[in-house]
C-alpha positions in Angstrom: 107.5 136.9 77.1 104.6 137.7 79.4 103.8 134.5 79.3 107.4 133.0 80.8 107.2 135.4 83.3 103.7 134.3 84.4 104.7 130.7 84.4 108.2 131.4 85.7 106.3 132.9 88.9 103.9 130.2 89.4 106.9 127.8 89.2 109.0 130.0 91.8 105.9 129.8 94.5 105.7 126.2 94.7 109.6 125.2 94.5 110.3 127.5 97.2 107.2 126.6 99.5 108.3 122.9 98.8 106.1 121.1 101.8 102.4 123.8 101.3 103.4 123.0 97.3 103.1 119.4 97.9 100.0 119.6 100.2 98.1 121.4 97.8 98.7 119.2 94.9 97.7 116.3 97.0 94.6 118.2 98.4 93.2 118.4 94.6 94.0 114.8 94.1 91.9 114.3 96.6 89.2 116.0 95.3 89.5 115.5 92.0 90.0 111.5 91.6 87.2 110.6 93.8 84.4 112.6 92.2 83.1 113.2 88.6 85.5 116.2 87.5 87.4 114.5 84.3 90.7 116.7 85.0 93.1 114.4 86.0 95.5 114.6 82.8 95.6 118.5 84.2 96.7 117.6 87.7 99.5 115.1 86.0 100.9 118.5 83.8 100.8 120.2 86.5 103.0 118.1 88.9 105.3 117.4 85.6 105.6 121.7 85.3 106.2 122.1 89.1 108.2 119.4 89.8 109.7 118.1 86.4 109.1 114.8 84.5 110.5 112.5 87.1 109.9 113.7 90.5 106.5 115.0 89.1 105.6 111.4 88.1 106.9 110.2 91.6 104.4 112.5 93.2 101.4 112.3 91.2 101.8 108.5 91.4 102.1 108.4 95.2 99.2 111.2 95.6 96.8 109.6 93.1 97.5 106.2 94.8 96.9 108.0 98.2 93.6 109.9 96.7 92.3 106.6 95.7 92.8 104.7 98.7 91.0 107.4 101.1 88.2 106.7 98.8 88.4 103.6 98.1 88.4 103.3 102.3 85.3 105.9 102.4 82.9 103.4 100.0 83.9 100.3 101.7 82.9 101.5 105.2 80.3 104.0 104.9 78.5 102.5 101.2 79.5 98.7 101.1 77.1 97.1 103.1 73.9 99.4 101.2 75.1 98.5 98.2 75.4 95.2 98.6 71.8 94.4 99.9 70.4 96.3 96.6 72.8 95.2 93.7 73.6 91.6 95.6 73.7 89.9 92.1 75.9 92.5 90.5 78.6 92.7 93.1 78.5 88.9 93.6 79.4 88.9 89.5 82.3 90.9 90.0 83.4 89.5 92.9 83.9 86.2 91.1 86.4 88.1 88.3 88.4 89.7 91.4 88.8 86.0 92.8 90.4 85.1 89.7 91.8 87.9 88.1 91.9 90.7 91.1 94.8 92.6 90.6 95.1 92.1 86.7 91.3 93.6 86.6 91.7 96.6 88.3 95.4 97.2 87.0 93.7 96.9 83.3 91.0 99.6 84.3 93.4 101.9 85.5 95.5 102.0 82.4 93.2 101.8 79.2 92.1 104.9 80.7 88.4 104.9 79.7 86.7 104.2 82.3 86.9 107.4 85.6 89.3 106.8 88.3 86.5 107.5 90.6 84.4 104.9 89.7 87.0 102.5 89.7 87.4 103.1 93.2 83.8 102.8 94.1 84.1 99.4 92.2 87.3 98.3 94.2 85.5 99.4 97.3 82.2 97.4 96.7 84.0 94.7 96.3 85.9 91.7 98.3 89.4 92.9 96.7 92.1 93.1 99.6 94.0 96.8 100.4 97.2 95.5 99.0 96.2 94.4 95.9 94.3 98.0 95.2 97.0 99.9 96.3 99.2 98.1 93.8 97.3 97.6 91.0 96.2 101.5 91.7 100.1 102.7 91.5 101.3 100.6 88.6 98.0 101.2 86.8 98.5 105.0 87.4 102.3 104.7 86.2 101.8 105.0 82.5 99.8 108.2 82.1 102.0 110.0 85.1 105.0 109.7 82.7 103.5 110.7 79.8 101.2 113.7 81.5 104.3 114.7 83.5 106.7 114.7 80.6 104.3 116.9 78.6 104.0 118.8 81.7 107.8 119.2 81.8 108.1 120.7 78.6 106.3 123.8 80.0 109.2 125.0 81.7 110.8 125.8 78.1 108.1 128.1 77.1 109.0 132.1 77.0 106.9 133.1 74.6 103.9 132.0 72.2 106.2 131.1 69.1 108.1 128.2 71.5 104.5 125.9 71.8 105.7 124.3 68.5 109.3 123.5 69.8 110.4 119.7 69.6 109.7 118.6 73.2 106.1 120.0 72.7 105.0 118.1 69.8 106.6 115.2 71.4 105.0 115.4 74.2 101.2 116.2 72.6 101.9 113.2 70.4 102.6 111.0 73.7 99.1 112.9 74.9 97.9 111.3 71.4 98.7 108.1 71.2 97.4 107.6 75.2 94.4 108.7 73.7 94.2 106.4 70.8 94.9 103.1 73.4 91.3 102.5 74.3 90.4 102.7 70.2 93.4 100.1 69.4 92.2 97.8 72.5 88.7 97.4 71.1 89.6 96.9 67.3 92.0 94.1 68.7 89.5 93.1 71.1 86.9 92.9 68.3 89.0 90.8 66.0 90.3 88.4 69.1 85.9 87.6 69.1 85.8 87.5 65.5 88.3 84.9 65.3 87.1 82.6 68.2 83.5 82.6 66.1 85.5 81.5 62.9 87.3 78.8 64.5 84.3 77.6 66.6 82.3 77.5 63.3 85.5 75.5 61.8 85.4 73.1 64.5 82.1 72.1 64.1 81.2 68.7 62.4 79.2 69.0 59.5 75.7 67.0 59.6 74.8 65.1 56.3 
């Protein structure tokens, strides 16, 4: 019971103190997606709890997108030009991919959810990719994990007591947490055999010498 009470209060603060509930969330976004703190799965409950499973993934998408962009704004025009001079080679590299792949690339490290959000946002900023196409591939990339997060987060709102954490909606939604999880494993198995099978047919292909 304690335990509904504690989160029924929390709850209460923010849905009646809509507009300082909202600034705060987005404040932590802020914070959180452009440095090294690994909590954003966290942030995405806690919008689901406050707000529910829909409007909480509206927010969170539009605040993540908004976190990223302020610091994907901050490395292009105070870090760009350093970084450039000193990893010339790199950037150049992965400037070529963005030519050709830009939005798909950055959409693609948002989603298999590996790789930090911050860092991808130092990339996106280091490179030559235009605002629009960040901004995009940043909400859309973001779009998968917000429902899932903010569904799980949802299910909070159910809990009175200890005995309810293995109610229906929870398991569903720790199984959605799960299988998020498992993406990046499933992506390099597949990725693995994709190789595997270009070597065998290459080797196929070749003409054999007598």
């Amino acid at each position: 019971e304690y335990i509904g009470i504690i989160l029924n209060e929390f709850q209460n603060f923010f849905t009646q103190n809509i507009v300082v509930g909202i600034l705060i969330v987005t404040g932590l976004c802020i914070l959180i997606l452009n440095s090294p703190i690994s909590i954003t799965p966290t942030l995405y409950i806690l919008s689901g709890f406050l707000y529910g499973a829909i409007y909480g993934t509206i927010l969170s998408t539009i605040t993540f997108t908004i976190a990223s962009f302020i610091g994907f704004k901050i490395v292009r025009k105070y870090f760009r030009k350093k970084f450039q001079k000193k990893y010339e080679t790199k950037i150049e590299t992965i400037n070529k991919e963005i030519q050709s792949h830009g939005f798909h690339y950055f959409f693609s490290l948002r989603t298999i959810v590996v790789v930090p959000h911050y860092l991808i946002t130092i990339l996106a900023g280091l490179s030559k990719l235009n605002t629009k196409t960040f901004l995009s591939s940043s909400a859309l990339g973001f779009l998968p994990e917000a429902i899932i997060y903010n569904f799980a987060g949802s299910t909070l709102t159910n809990l009175s007591n200890i005995n309810q954490i293995m109610s229906r909606e929870v398991i569903i939604a720790l199984s959605l947490i799960v299988a998020l999880g498992l993406i990046p494993a499933a992506q390099k198995i597949l990725r693995k055999r994709r190789i595997k099978k270009l070597k065998v047919h290459k080797f196929e292909e070749k003409p054999i010498k007598f």
